[in-house]
N, C-alpha and C positions, 0 to 999 in steps of 0.2 A: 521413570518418575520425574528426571529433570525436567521433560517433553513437556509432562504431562499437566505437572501445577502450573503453568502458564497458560497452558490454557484454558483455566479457569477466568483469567482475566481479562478473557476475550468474551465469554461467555456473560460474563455480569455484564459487562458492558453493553452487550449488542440485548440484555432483558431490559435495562433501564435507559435504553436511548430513548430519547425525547424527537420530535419532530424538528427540535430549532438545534440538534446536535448531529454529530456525524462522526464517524470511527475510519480514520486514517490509513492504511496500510500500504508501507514502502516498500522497494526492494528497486534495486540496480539489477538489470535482467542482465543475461549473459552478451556479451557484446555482437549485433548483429553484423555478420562479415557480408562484404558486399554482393550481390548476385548479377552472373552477365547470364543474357538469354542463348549466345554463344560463349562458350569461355575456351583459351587457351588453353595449353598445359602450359604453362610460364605466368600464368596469371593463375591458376591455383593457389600459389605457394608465396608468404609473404603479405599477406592480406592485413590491412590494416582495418580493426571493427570499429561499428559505430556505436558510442556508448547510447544508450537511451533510460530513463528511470521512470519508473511505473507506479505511481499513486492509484490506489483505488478508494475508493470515497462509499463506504455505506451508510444509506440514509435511511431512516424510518418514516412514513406516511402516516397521516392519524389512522388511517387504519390495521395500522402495526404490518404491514407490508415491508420488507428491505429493499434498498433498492441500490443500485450501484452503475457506480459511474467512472470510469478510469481516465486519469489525467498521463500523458506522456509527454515528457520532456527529453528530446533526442539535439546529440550533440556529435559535430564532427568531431571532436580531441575535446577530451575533460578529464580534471586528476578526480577520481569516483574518492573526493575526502570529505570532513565536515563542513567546510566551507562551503561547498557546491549544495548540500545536503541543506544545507542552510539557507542557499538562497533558493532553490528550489521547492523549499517549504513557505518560502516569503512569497515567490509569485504564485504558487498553489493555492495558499490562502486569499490573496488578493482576486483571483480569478473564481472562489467559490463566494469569495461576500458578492461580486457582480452576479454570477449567475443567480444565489440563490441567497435574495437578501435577509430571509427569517432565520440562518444560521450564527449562532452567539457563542456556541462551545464546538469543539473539536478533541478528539480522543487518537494519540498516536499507538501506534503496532508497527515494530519489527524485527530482525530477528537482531542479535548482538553481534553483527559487524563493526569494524573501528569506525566507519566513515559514519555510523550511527550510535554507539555507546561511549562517545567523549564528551568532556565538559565544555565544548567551544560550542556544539549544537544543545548540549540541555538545557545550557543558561542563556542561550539564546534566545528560545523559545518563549517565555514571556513577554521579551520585547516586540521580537513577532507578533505575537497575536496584538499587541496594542497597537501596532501600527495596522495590522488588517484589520481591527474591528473584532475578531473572532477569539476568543479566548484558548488557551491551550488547557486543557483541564489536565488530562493523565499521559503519559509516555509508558507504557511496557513493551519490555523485549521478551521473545522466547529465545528458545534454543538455536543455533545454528543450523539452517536449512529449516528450522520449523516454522509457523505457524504464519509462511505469505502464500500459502496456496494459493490463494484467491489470484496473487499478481500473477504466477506461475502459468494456472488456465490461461487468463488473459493474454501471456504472453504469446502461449502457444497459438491461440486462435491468431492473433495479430502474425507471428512469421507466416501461417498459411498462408492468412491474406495475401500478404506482400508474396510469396512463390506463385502464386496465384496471377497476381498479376503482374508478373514477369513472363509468363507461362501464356498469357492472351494475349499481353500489347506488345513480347517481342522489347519491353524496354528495358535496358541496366539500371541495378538499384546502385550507386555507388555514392552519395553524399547523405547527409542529413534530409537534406530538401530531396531528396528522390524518395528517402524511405516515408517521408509524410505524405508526398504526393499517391505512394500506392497503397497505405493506409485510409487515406479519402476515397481509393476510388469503389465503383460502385455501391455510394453509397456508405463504403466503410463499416468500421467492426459497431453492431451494436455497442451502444454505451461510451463508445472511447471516442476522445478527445487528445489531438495531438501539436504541437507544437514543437519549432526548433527553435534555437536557444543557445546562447554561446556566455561564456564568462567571462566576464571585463579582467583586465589586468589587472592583479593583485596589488593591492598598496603592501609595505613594507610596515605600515604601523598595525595590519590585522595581527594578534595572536591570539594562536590558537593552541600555546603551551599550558593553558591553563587548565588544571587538573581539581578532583574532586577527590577528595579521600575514600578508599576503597572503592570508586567504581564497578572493580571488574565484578565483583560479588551483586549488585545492585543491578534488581529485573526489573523492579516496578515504581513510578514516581508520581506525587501528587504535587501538580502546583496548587499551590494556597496562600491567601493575600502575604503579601510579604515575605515568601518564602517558599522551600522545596520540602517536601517529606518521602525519604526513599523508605525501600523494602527488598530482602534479599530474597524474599520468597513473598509469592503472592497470599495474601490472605492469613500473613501469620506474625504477631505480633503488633504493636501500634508504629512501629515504624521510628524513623529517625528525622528529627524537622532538622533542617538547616532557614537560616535568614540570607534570603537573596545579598542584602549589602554585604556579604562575606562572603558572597562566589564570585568569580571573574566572571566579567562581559565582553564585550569584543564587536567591534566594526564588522556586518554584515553585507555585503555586496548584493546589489542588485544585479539577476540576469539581463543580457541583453537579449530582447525577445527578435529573432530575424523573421519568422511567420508563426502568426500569432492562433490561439486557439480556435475552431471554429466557433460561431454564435450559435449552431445549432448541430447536432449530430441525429443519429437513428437512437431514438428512446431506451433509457437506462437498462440494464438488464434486471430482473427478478431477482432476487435472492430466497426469497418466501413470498407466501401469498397469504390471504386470508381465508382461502377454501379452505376444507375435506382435511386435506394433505399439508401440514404446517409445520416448519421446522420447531418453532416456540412451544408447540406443543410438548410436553413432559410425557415422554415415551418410556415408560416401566420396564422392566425385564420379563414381566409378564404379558405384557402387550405384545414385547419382541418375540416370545417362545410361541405365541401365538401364529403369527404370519408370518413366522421362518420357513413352516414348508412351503408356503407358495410363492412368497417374495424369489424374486430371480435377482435382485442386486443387492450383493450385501456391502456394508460400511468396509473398506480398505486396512483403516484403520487401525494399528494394533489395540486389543481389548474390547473395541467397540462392539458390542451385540444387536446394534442395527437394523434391518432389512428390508427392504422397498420392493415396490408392483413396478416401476419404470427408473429408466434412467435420469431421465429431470428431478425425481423427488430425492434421488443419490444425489447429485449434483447442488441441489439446495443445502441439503443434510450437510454436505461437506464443505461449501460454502460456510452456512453458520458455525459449523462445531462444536453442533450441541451433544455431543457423542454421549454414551449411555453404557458406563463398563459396570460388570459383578464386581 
């Protein structure tokens, strides 16, 4: 049940996005260790990973289409806390008002990690967005390990990549700058966009001691003029407002960007379409019981009663999560 009410608030969100809006979702992937196309046994052991953090960006088309787009920020050495989270989120915004200048709100998703559920990145966020241009509307977390699938896929397809092309050109992945160079190549991963990036030396006057009463309980949050309004559960109750001039603020660092994003990549990937076959569609338990015997893939899901003709319309399905339990 904890899983599960959160992601309702993934769901409202991704019915009433708007075209000039876009749904967030973070996550710090698991640290990529370096690859030789010869390795030692003495070079096995001891490996130092390359941190990297995975933005995935869903957009809606006026034709009610999703679409997405992944931002990567890879770093030789980075402490993975709210500061970095912070500034990471400043040049992510900065980089989506250039690419796409009709965006005015933004919706964050991730799961309740520290480096993301502290009050030094949630009272940040406001100021953020006024300095990009982009507004921060909502921030919800799920559970732990739940609800960044979407970065997850992404990740996976991107290490292929990169084994991939260690495996043709014979070259070692060992820096920042190597893992983006075999992310570019041929081509590169539909939709993603990569970048390396390093963290200015910390000043001594950031803090980031600053706390919010009851956080840990707190999944879901609205910013509103002047102020924050949390929720310990999604969709239940009117919530609790706070007035920004009562929360701590704090000096944000800018990334230093050392190779910057590219201006153009291989076109976004689908999430839904407008056909036949459409995640938005409101799928019945009746509908389900219907094409369960022919369907060959069913929702993963626990409770989901799902089932699909191909692998892509699974893959959309679980993309959005629009799941469909008795």
């Amino acid at each position: 049940m904890r899983s599960v009410n959160p992601e309702g608030g993934k769901k409202e969100v991704l019915d009433k996005l708007e075209p000039t809006e876009a749904l967030l979702v973070d996550d710090w992937a698991i640290k990529f260790l370096p690859l030789h196309f010869r390795e030692k046994s003495a070079e096995v052991y001891g490996k130092r990973g390359i941190n990297w953090h995975v933005t995935a960006v869903i957009r809606k088309t006026p034709e009610s289409s999703l679409l997405v787009d992944v931002f990567v920020h890879v770093f030789d050495s980075c402490d993975q806390d709210q500061i970095a989270v912070a500034s990471i989120t400043q040049n992510t915004l900065s980089t989506l008002r250039k690419l796409y200048p009709e965006l005015t709100g933004v919706y964050f998703r991730s799961d309740n990690a520290g480096c993301y559920h502290g009050g030094y990145l949630l009272t940040s966020l406001p100021s953020i967005g006024h300095e990009t241009g982009i507004r921060v509307i909502d921030y919800d977390f799920s559970e732990a390990q739940h609800g960044k699938d979407i970065c997850d896929r992404k990740t996976a397809t991107m290490k292929q990549h990169a084994r991939r092309f260690v495996a043709e050109t014979k070259t070692d992945i060992l820096t920042a700058c190597d893992l983006k160079k075999a992310l570019e190549s041929n081509g590169g991963v539909k939709g993603c966009r990569v970048s390396v990036v390093e963290m200015p030396q910390r000043s001594s006057q950031i803090d980031t001691n600053g706390k919010i009463k009851g956080i840990s309980q707190i999944h879901n949050i609205h910013y509103e003029e002047g102020g924050i309004r949390f929720w310990k559960a999604f969709d239940i109750g009117k919530g609790k407002g706070v007035v920004q001039d009562n929360m701590p603020s704090a000096e944000i660092p800018k990334v230093k960007v050392v190779q910057a994003f590219p201006e153009a990549c291989l076109s976004s990937g689908t999430m839904a379409s407008s056909s036949k076959h459409t995640e938005e569609e409101k799928v019945t338990p009746t509908d389900t019981e219907t094409v369960e015997s022919d369907a060959l893939f069913e929702c993963p899901t626990d409770g989901c009663t799902c089932s699909f003709d191909s692998e892509t319309e699974l893959q959309r399905h679980l993309n959005v999560g629009n799941h469909v339990r008795r």
